[in-house]
C-alpha positions, -999 to 999 in steps of 0.1 A, spaced: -114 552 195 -127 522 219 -111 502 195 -81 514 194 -74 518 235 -84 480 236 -54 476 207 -30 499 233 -36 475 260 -33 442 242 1 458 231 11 466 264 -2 437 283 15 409 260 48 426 260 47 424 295 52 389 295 87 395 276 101 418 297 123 394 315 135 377 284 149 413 271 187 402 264 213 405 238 201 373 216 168 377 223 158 409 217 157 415 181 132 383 173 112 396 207 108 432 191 103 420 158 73 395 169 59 421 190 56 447 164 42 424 137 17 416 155 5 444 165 20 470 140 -16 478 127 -19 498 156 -5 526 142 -20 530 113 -54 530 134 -38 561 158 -31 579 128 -60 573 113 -81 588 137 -65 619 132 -67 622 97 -90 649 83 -90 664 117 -84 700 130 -55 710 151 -77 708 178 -95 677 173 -59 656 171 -43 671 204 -75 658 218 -68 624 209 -32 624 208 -45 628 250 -70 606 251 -45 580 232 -18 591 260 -37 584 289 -44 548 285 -16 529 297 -3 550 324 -38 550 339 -41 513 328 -5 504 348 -16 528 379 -45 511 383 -25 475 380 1 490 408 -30 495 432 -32 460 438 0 454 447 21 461 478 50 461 495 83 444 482 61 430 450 51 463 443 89 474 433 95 450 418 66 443 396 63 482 385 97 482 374 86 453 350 66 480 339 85 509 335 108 486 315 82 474 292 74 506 282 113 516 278 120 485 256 88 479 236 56 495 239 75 526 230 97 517 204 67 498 187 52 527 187 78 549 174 93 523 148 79 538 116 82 575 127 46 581 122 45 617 136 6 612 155 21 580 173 52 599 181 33 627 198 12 598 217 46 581 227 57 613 240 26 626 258 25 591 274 59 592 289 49 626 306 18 612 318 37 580 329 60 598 350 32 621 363 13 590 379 47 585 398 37 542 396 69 540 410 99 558 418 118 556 384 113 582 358 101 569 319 123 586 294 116 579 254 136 550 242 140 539 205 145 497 189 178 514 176 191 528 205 183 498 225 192 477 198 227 489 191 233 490 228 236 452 224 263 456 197 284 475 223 292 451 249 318 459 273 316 497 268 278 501 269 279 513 309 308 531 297 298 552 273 262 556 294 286 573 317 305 593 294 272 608 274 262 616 311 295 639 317 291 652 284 321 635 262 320 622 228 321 585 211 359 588 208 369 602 237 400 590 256 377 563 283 357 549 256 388 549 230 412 529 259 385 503 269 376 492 236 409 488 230 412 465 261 384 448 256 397 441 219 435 437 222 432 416 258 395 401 269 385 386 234 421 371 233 413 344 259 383 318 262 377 336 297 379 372 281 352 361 255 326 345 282 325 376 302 323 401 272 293 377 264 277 375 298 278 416 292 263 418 263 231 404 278 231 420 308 246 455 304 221 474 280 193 462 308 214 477 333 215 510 317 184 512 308 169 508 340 201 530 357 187 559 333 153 556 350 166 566 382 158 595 395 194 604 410 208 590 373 239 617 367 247 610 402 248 571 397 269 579 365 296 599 385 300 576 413 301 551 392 332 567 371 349 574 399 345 544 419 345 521 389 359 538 353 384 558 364 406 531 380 401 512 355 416 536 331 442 537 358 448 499 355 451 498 316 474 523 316 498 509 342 490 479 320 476 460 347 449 445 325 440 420 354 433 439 377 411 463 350 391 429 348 385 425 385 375 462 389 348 460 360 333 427 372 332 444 408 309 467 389 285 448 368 278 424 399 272 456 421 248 466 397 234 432 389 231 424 427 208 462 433 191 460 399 186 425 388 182 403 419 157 432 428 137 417 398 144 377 408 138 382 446 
């Protein structure tokens, strides 16, 4: 058991150190490292349960569950003010973009209840104000693939539509038929792709999330489905950069301040 809490923190504590380097062309080879090297991890959490009563694997599964948020609370208590925020976001986004996806990459069904019994704990030590929710490499991973329409559809799932519907059909016809058409239109679908699945991920971690999301299609979306029909594509441009360097500026200068 000692063994294999020491194994949880070496996991957690060296994919730390890649949080800031979670982008578009670096994330695959990041994830892939990162769960090579420490992919015998879950065979040891499900071996301890093996052979073992009902009883005997919720126990662990808790035990197991308790480790890093108690590990990262204790971290927190040492810091302060400003540096606090910032540095317990790094955190919350390690644990979104790789401690639990490594530990839910094979599907093993003991790690899955530790991943999920860890979030709940997680969110329970309230490290910092943004709420842990469980995150998958193939979620995350695909969200890279999406580009221009990855806050978009974030948005949509939030109000409830589906893949195709109207918003996410127009823009990724925009994005194909006008950005990637010009040198200028490519760089910023580009620049996107690194940013925008960072963005979300750390947008779905706020507490007041749906509320983000519908300000954010009003303010933002909605005009721009505005613009593209009036087939001002332009000024569709100008709107959506408005609204990636919002969020950059609150969420990602946070980080680099």
């Amino acid at each position: 058991m000692e063994k294999v809490k020491e194994e949880l923190i070496s996991l957690y504590d060296d994919m730390l150190g890649k949080v800031r380097e979670f982008k578009r062309g670096t994330y695959k080879r990041l994830f892939e490292e990162g769960y090579e090297k420490h992919r015998e991890i879950i065979p040891h959490i499900s071996g301890l349960c093996s052979e073992k009563d009902e009883t005997e694997r919720s126990q662990i599964v808790e035990e197991l569950a308790g480790v890093l948020p108690e590990y990262a609370y204790q971290k927190a208590q040492m810091l302060s003010g400003h540096k606090r925020q910032s540095i317990t976001m790094d955190y919350n986004m390690n644990m979104a973009v790789y401690v639990v996806p490594i530990l839910t990459y094979t599907k093993d069904e003991i790690c899955g209840k530790v991943a999920v019994r860890m979030i709940e704990l997680w969110n329970e030590k309230e490290i910092n104000s943004l709420v842990l929710g469980l995150s998958s490499y193939e979620e995350i991973g695909g969200g890279f693939r999406k580009g221009l329409c990855f806050i978009t559809e974030a948005v949509c799932r939030q109000q409830g539509k589906e893949d195709d519907c109207y918003e996410l059909t127009t823009l990724r016809r925009y994005r194909d038929r006008y950005l990637m058409r010009s040198g200028e239109g490519q760089a910023l679908v580009a620049e996107y792709y690194d940013t925008a699945p960072y963005l979300v991920q750390i947008l779905n971690m706020q507490p007041d999330a749906a509320g983000i999301y519908e300000r954010l299609y009003r303010r933002f979306l909605s005009p721009c489905i505005r613009c593209i029909e009036e087939k001002n594509y332009e000024g569709c441009k100008h709107i959506y950069i408005d609204m990636v360097r919002s969020l950059q500026k609150k969420y990602i200068d946070l980080q680099e301040g």
